[in-house]
PAVOPA-159255 format. One record per residue (C-alpha): residue number from 1; x, y, z. Coordinates in steps of 0.001 Angstrom, whole numbers, plus 500000, padded with zeros to 6 digits. Last residue first. Layout:
<sites>
    n       X       Y       Z
  NUM       X       Y       Z
...
</sites>
This chain:
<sites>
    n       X       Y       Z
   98  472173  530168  469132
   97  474290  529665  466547
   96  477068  531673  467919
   95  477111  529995  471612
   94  478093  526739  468941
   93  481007  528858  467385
   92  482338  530633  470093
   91  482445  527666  472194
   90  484113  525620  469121
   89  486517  528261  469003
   88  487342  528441  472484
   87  488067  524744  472979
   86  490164  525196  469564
   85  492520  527637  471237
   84  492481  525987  474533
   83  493636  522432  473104
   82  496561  524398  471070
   81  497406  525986  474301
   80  497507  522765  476096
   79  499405  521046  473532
   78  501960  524000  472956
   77  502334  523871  477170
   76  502885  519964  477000
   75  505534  520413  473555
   74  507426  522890  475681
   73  507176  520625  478561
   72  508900  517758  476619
   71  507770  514678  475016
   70  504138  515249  474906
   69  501745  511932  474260
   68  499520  512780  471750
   67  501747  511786  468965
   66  502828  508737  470657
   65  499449  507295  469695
   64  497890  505634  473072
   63  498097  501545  472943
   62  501559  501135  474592
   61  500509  503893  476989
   60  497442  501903  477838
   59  498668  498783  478118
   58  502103  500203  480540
   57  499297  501456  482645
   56  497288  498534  482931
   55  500076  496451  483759
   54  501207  498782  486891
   53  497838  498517  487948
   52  498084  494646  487861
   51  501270  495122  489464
   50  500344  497369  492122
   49  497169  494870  492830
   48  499277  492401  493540
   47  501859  494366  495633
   46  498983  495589  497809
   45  497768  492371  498295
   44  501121  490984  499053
   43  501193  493616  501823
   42  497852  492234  503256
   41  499610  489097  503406
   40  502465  489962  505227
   39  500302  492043  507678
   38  498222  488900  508304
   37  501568  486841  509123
   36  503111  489660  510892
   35  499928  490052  513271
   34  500064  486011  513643
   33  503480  485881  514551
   32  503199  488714  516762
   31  500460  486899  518909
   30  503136  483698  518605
   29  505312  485901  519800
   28  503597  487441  522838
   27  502257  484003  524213
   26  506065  482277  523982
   25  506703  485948  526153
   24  503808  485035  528441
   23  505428  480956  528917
   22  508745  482619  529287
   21  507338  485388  532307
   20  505881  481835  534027
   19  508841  479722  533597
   18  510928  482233  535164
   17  508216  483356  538261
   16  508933  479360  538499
   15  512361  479340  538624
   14  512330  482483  540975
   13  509805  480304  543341
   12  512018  477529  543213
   11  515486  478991  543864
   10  513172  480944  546998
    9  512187  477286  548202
    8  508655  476913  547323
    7  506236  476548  550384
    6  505380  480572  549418
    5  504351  479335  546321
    4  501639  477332  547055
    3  500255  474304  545325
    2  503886  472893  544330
    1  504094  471099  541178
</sites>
């Protein structure tokens, strides 16, 4: 076009300081495009490995006895001072025969 752009006409030169500020926003979008690409990905990641924890989880508790499991926090605080009772026991015992 026109090497200098004080020969422009002044319609010209704002047409041009136009085309230039919509060629830097096309830049800034594609840019963005890109960033929400690779954050879109990194998110599906995430998810991935969320479900393959999630998996793991419901494994295990299908495969744990529901016995040992607690039910209620009554039955958790009976648990943990059944578990404390014999923990003390067997310390008694084995400090006992030594």
């Amino acid at each position: 076009m026109f090497s200098d752009l004080a020969e422009l006409s002044p319609v010209q030169q704002q047409l041009t300081e136009i085309n230039n500020r919509y060629s830097l926003l096309g830049v800034r979008l594609s840019d963005r495009q890109s960033e929400l690409d690779s954050i879109r990905e990194e998110v599906k990641k995430h998810l991935d490995n969320l479900r393959t924890l999630g998996n793991f989880l419901d494994k295990v508790n299908r495969n744990l006895p529901k016995e040992t499991v607690p039910q209620s926090k009554e039955e958790a605080g009976k648990t943990s001072k059944q578990i404390k009772f014999h923990s003390l026991i067997e310390y008694a015992t084995s400090t006992a025969l030594y």
